[in-house]
C-alpha positions in Angstrom: 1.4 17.0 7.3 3.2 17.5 10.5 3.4 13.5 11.4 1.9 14.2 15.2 1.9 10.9 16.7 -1.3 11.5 18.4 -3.7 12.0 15.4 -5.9 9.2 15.3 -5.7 9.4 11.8 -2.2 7.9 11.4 -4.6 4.6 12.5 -6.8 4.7 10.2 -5.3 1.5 7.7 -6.7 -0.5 11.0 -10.0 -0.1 9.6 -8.8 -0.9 6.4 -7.7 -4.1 7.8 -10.8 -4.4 9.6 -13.2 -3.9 6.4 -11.0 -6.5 4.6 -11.0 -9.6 7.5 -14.8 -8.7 7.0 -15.6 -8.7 3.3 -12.3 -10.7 2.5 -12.2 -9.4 -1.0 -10.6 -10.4 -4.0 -7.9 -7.8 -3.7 -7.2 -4.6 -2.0 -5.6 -1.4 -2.3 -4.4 1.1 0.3 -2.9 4.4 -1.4 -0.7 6.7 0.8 1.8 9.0 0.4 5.5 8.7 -0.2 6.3 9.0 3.6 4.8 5.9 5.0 7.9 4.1 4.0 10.2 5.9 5.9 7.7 6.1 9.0 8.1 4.7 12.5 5.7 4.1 15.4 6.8 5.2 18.6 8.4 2.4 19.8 10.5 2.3 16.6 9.0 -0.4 14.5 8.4 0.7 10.7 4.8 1.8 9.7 5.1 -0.2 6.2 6.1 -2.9 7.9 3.3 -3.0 10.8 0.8 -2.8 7.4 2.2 -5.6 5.8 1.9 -7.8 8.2 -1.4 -6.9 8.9 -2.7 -7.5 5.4 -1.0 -10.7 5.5 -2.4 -12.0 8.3 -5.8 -11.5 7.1 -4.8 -13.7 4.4 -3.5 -11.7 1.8 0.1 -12.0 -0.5 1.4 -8.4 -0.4 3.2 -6.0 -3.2 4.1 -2.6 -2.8 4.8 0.3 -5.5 5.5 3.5 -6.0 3.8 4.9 -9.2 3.9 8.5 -10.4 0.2 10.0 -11.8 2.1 11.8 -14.6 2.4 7.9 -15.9 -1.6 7.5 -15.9 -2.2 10.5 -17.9 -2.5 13.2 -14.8 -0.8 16.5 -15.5 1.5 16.4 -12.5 4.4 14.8 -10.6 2.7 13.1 -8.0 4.4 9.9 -6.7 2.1 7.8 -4.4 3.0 4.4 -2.6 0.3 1.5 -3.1 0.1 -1.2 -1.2 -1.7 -4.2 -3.1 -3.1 -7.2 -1.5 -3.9 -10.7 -3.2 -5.9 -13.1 -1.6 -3.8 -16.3 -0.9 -6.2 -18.5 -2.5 -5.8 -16.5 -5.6 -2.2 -18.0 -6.3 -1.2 -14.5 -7.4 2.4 -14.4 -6.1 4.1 -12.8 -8.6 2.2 -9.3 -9.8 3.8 -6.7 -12.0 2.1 -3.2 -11.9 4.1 -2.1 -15.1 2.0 -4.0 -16.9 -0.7 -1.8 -15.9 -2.4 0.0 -19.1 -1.5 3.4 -19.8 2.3 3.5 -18.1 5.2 5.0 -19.5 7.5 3.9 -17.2 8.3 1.2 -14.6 6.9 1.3 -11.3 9.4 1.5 -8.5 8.7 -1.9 -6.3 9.3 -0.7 -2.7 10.9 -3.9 -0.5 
């Protein structure tokens, strides 16, 4: 899209944040599009960042990845970022998505 700072929409992973401090699930998963990793918030601080910490807060250990469809069988390039959250009780520290089923290459873990 056109990244306008004042679409409410660019808010939106706060209600994914909100749902989770609720429900405090096992895991989650936020999907977005390669451009969240190069965005900034007005004031300069980085959108990928401002999620993490988020997630974290709420009690989560936090991975991120890009992953292409093409490597889970869909007929197109179509590189996505996922942002995958562990609950700390869990222990799960170390997570490797390219063990998923059905890849064909690795995943590109986003820092």
């Amino acid at each position: 899209g056109k990244r306008d700072k004042n679409d409410p929409r660019g808010a939106l992973f706060m209600e994914f944040i909100r749902f989770i401090k609720h429900y405090k699930p096992k895991f989650c998963l936020m999907e977005n599009v390669n451009g969240i990793l190069s965005m900034h918030t007005i004031s300069g601080a980085k959108v990928k960042d401002i999620i993490i910490e988020e997630i974290e807060n709420t009690g989560y250990d936090v991975h991120i990845y890009r992953l292409n469809a093409r490597d889970f069988g869909v007929p197109q390039e179509r590189n996505r970022v996922f942002f995958i959250g562990f609950r700390k009780d869990l222990g799960i520290k170390n997570f490797d998505a390219s063990t998923a089923p059905a890849t064909t290459s690795s995943p590109t873990v986003c820092q």
